[in-house]
C-alpha positions as CSV (number, residue, x, y, z in Angstrom):
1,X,0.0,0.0,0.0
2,X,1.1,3.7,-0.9
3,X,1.0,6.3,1.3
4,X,0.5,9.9,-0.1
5,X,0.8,13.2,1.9
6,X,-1.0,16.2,0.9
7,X,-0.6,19.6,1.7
8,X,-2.8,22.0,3.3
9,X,-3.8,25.4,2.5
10,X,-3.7,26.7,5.6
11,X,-0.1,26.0,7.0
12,X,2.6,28.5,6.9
13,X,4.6,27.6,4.5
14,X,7.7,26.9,6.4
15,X,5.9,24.4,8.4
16,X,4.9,22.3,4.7
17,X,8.6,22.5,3.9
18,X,9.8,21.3,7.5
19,X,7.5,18.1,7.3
20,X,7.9,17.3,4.0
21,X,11.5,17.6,4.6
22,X,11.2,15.2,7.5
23,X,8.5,12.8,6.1
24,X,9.5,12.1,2.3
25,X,11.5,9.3,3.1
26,X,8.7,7.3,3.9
27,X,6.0,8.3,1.6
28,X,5.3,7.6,-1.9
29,X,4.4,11.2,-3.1
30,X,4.2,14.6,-1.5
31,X,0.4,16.3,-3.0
32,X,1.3,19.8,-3.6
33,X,-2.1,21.3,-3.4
34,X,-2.6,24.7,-2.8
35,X,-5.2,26.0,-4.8
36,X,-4.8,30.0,-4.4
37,X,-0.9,29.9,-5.6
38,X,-0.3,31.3,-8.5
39,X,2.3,28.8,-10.9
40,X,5.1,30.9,-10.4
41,X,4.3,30.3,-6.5
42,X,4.0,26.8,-7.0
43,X,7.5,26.4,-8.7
44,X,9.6,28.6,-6.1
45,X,8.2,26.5,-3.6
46,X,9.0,23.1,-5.4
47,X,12.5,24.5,-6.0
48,X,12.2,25.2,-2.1
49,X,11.7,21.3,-1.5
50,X,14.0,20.1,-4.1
51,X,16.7,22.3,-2.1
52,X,15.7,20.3,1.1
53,X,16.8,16.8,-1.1
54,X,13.2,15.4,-1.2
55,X,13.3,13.4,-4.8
56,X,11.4,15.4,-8.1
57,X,10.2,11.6,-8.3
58,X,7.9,12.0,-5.0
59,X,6.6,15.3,-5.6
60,X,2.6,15.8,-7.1
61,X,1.6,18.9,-8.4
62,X,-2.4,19.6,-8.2
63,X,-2.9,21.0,-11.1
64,X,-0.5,22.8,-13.6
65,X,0.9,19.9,-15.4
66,X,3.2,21.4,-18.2
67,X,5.2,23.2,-14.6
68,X,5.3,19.4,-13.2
69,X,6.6,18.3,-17.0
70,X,8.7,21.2,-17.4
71,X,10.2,20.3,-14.3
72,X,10.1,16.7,-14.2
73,X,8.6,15.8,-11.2
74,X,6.8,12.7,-10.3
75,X,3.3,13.6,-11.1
76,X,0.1,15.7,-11.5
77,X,-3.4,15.3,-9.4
78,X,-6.5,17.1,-11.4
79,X,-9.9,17.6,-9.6
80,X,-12.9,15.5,-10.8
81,X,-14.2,17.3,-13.1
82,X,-11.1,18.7,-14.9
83,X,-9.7,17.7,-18.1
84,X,-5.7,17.5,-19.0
85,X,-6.5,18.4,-22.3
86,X,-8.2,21.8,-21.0
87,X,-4.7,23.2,-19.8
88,X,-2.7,21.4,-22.7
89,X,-2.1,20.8,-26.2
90,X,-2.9,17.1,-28.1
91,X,1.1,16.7,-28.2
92,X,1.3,18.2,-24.2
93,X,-0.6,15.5,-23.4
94,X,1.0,13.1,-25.1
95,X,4.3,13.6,-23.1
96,X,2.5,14.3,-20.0
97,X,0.8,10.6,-19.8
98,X,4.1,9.1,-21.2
99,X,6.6,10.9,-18.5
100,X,4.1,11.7,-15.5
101,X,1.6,10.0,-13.3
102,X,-1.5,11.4,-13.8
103,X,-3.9,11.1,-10.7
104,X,-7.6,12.4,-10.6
105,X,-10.1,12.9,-7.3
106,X,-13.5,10.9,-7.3
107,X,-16.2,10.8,-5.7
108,X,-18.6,8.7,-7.4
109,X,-18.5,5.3,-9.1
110,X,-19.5,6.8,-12.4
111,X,-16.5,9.6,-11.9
112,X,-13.9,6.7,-11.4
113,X,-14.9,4.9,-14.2
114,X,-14.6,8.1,-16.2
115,X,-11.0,8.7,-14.7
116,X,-9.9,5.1,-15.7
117,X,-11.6,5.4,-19.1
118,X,-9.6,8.7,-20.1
119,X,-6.5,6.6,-18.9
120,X,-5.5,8.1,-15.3
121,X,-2.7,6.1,-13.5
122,X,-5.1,6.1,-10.4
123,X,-7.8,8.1,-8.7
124,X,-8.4,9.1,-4.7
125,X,-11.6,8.4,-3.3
126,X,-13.4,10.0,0.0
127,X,-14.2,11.2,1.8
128,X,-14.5,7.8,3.4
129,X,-14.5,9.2,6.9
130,X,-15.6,12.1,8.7
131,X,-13.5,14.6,8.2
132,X,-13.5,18.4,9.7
133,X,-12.5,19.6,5.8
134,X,-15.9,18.5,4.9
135,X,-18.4,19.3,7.4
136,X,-21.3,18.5,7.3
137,X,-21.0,16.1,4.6
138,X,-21.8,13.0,5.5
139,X,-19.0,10.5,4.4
140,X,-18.9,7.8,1.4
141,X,-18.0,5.4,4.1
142,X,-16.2,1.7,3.8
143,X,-19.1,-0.1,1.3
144,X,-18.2,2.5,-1.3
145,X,-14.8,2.1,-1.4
146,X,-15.0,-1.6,-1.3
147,X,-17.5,-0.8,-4.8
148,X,-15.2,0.9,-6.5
149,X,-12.1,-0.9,-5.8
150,X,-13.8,-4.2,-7.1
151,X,-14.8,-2.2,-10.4
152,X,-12.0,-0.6,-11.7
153,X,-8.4,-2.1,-12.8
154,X,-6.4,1.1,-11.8
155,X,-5.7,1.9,-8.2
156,X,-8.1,3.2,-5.6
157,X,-6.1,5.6,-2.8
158,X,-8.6,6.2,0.3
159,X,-8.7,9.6,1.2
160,X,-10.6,11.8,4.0
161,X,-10.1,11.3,7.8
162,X,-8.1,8.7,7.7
163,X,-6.4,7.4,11.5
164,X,-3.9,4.5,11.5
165,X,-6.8,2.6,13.1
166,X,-8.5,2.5,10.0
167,X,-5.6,1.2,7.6
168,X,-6.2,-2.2,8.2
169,X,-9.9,-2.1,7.5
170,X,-9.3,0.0,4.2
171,X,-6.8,-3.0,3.7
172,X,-9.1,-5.5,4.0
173,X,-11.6,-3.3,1.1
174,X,-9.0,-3.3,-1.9
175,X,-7.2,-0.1,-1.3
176,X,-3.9,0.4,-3.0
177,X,-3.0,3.2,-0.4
178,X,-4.1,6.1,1.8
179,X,-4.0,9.9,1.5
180,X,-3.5,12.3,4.5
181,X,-3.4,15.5,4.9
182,X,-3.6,17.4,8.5
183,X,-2.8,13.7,9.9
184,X,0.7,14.4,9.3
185,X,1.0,18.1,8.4
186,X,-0.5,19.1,11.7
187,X,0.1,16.4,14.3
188,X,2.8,17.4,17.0
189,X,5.4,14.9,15.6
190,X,4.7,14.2,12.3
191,X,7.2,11.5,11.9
192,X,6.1,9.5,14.9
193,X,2.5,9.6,13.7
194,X,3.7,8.6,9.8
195,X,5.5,5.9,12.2
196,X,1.9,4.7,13.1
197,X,0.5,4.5,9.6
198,X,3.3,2.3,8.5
199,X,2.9,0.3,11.5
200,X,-1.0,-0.5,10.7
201,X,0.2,-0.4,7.2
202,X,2.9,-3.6,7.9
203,X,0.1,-5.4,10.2
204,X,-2.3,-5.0,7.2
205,X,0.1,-6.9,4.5
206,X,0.6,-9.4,6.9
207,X,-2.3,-10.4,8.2
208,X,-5.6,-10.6,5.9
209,X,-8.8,-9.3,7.6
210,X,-12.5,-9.2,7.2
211,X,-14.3,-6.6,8.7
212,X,-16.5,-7.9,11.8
213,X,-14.2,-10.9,12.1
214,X,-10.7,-11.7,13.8
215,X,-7.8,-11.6,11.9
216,X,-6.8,-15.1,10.4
């Protein structure tokens, strides 16, 4: 299972570049994901985290794909109901798909079988828990996820108020990873709590599980 961390809009932006400096060993990607930054914003501060040593391989830009081609990083995220081709040419495309991982949101089952069908490396799901970036909005919950993951052929990440005590159940539904925002970027020691996903993470792998039931 993957683990992706995304960043949040809020944070100062010293405090993104001191946890993804600390935590990009042990992740998959780092989610750059600040929607109000202009692209010129976006690339000081990716030249910011390249300075720090994390890998252009790990690093996801939301949104702005021909900045994350032009400087080779390891991927681009779009929102559901954004097109690549809306923000680049036929050709632009072309090399995007065949140099970057190309990652949309979902939130329905007919949204994440249009993300697989316009060829998307994988999609994130949620929210499948309560979340305080969504409230009032009542979560997609554990049934949906397990839908989705048994219907497409590309990988599902779980995403949305996500705890280490619910890795092994999301596990146990198909999931190819997790997403997590504040979990990391704004717990007290983010590397001890990335320390407890990985844990539930390793106990997952190991041990299959059925939800309601002891592990075998």
């Amino acid at each position: 299972m993957e683990i992706h961390v995304i960043t949040p809009e809020q944070l100062h932006r010293q405090r993104l570049i001191d946890v993804a400096s600390c935590v990009y060993p042990y992740v998959n990607a780092i989610h750059i994901r600040q929607k109000s930054w202009s692209s010129q914003e976006m690339k000081r501060f990716t030249h910011q985290l390249l300075e720090q040593g994390i890998p252009a391989s790990k690093l996801v830009l939301n949104g702005h794909p021909l900045l994350a081609l032009d400087m080779q990083l390891g991927g681009i995220h779009l929102p559901e109901q954004v097109q690549l081709a809306e923000s680049a040419s036929e050709h632009e495309c072309t090399r995007i798909r065949s140099s970057l991982r190309v990652g949309r949101s979902v939130h329905s089952m007919d949204s994440g079988k249009r993300a697989e069908q316009e060829g998307c490396d994988y999609v994130f799901f949620g929210h499948v828990y309560a979340t305080s970036s969504k409230p009032g909005i009542p979560p997609r919950g554990l049934v949906a996820v397990k839908e989705l993951c048994n219907t497409l052929h590309i990988p599902v990440i779980a995403i949305g108020g996500i705890q280490p005590q619910h890795v092994r159940e999301l596990h146990a539904m198909g999931v190819a990873g997790i997403a997590v925002m504040s979990g990391i970027f704004e717990a007290e020691q983010p590397e001890r709590q990335l320390e407890r996903y990985q844990k539930e993470l390793t106990k997952a792998e190991a041990t299959k599980i059925q939800i309601g039931s002891d592990p075998e």
